[in-house]
C-alpha positions in Angstrom: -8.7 -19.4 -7.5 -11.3 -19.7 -5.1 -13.8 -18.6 -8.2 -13.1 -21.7 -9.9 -14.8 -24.2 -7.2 -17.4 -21.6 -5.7 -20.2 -20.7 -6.9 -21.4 -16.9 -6.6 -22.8 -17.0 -3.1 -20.4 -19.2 -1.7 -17.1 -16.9 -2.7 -19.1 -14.2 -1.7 -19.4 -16.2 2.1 -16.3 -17.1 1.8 -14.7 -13.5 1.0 -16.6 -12.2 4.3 -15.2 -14.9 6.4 -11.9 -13.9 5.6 -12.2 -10.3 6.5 -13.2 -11.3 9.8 -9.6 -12.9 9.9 -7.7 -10.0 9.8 -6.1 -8.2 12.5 -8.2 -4.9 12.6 -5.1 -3.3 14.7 -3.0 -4.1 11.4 -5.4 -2.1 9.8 -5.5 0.7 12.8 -1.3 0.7 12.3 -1.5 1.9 8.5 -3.8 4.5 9.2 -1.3 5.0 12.3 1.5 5.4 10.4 -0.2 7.3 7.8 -1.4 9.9 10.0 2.0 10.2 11.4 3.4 11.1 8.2 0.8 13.8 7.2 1.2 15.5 10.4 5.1 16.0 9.9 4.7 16.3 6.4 6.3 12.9 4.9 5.7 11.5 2.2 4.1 8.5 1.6 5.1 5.8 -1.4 2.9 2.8 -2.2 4.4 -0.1 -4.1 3.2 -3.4 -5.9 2.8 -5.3 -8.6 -0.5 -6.7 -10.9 -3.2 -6.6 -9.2 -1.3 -4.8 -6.2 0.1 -2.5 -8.5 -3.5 -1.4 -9.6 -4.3 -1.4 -5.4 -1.2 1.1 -5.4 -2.3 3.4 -7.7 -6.2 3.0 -6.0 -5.0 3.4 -2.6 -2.8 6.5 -3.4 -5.5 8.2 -5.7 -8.1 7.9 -2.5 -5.7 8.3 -0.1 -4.6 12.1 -2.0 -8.2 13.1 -2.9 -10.7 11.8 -1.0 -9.0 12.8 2.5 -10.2 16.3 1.6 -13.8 17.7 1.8 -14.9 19.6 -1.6 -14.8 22.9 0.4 -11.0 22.1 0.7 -10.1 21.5 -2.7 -9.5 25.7 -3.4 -8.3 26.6 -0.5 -4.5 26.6 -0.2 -4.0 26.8 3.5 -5.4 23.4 3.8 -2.7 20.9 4.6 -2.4 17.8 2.4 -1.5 14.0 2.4 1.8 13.9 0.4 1.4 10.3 -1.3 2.4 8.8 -4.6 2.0 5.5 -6.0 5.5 4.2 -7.9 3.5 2.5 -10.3 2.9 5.2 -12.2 5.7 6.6 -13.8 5.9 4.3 -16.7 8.4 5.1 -18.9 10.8 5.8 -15.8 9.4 1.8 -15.0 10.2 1.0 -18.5 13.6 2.9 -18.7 15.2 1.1 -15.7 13.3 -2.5 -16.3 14.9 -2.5 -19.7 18.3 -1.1 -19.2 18.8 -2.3 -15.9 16.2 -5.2 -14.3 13.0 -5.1 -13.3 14.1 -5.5 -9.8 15.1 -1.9 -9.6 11.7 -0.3 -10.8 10.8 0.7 -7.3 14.1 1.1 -5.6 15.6 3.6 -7.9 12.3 6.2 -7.8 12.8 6.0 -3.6 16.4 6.9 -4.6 15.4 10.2 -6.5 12.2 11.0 -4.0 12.8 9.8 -0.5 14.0 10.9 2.3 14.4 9.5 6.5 10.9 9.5 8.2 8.8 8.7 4.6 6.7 5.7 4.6 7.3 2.7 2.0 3.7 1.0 1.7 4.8 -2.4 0.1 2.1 -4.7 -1.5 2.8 -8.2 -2.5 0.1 -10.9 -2.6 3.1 -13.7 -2.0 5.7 -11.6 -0.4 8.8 -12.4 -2.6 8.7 -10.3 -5.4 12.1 -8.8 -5.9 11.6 -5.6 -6.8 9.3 -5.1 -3.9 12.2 -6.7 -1.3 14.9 -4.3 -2.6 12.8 -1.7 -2.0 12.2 -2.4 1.5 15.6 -2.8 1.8 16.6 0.0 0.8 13.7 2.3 2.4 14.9 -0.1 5.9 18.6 1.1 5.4 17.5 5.1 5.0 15.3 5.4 7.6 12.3 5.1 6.0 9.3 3.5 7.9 8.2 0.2 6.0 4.7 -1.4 5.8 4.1 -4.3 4.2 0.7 -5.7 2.6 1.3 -9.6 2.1 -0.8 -13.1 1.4 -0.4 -16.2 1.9 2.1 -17.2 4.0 3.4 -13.6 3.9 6.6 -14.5 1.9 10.4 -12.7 2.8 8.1 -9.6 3.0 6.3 -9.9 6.2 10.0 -10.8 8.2 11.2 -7.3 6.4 9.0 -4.9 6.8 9.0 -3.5 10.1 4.7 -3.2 10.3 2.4 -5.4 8.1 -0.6 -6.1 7.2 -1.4 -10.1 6.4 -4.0 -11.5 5.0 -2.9 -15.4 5.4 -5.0 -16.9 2.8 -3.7 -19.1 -0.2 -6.2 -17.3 -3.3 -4.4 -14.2 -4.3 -8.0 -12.4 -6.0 -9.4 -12.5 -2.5 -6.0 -11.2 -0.7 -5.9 -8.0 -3.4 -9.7 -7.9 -2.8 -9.2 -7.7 0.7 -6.0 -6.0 0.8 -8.5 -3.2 -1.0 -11.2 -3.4 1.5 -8.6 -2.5 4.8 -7.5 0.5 2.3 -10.6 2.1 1.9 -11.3 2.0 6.4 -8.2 3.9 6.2 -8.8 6.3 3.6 -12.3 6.9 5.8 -10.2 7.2 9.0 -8.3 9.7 7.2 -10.4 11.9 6.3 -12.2 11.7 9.5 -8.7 12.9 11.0 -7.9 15.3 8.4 -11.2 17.0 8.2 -10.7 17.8 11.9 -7.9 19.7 11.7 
């Protein structure tokens, strides 16, 4: 943790430098793809664990509400962003993590919910996390689009998933943190998009 050597300023420098890292057409892609799914009316499923678990939930809150203006909120006719986080559904997460392995959390609610030309939005800091592969395995084998959100060296995640967005840096606060940042440009973009039409 880059907290643990820094002090407040120079994490704060640091953190900045390594948004100017990314690929912004990484960032353009999700909002891409996004787009793409409102427009034919797929569905969207974010994934993760942690501290991407709780930028799964974020993302997928933003992504349903904030995409609207206020004047939309009571008027049915407007067309929506269909988008769910998996984290969500605890005792379904709790139910097949207990009965059956945590590596199925994820994979068994695309089973119940998804269908050919959804999007899988995968986030894992390191890229290996096993419930997050099968997923994308699964979502790759069905026709889903896949999307993965990856750190470090990007992990068996970043070969999988057919788009992705990497943040290559070895401190996994400042890849969530970041991973965040790219979310909320395409929530923005969103609703820029969605508001004109």
């Amino acid at each position: 943790m880059l907290g643990v050597k820094l002090n407040p300023r120079a994490f704060l420098e640091r953190a900045a430098q390594e948004l100017l890292r990314i690929d912004p057409r990484e960032v353009q892609a999700l909002a891409d793809d996004i787009w793409e799914c409102y427009q034919k009316g797929r569905f969207v499923f974010v994934i993760g664990n942690g501290g991407s678990g709780s930028n799964s939930s974020h993302f997928a809150e933003d992504m349903g509400k904030c995409t609207l203006r206020r004047e939309d909120f009571d008027d049915d006719r407007k067309k929506r962003l269909r988008i769910l986080s998996l984290t969500d559904n605890t005792p379904y997460i709790l139910a097949w993590a207990n009965d059956e392995g945590f590596e199925r959390v994820f994979v068994e609610q695309l089973k119940n919910l998804a269908g050919p030309g959804d999007l899988l939005v995968a986030i894992s800091g390191s890229g290996n996390s096993p419930n997050i592969l099968r997923a994308v395995e699964w979502a790759n084998r069905h026709d889903l689009k896949t999307f993965g959100c990856t750190g470090y060296s990007g992990g068996k995640l970043r070969a999988l998933a057919q788009k992705g967005l990497h943040v290559p840096l070895d401190d996994m606060g400042l890849v969530e943190s970041i991973h965040l940042t790219a979310f909320h440009w395409v929530v923005g973009d969103l609703h820029r998009r969605i508001v004109g039409t």
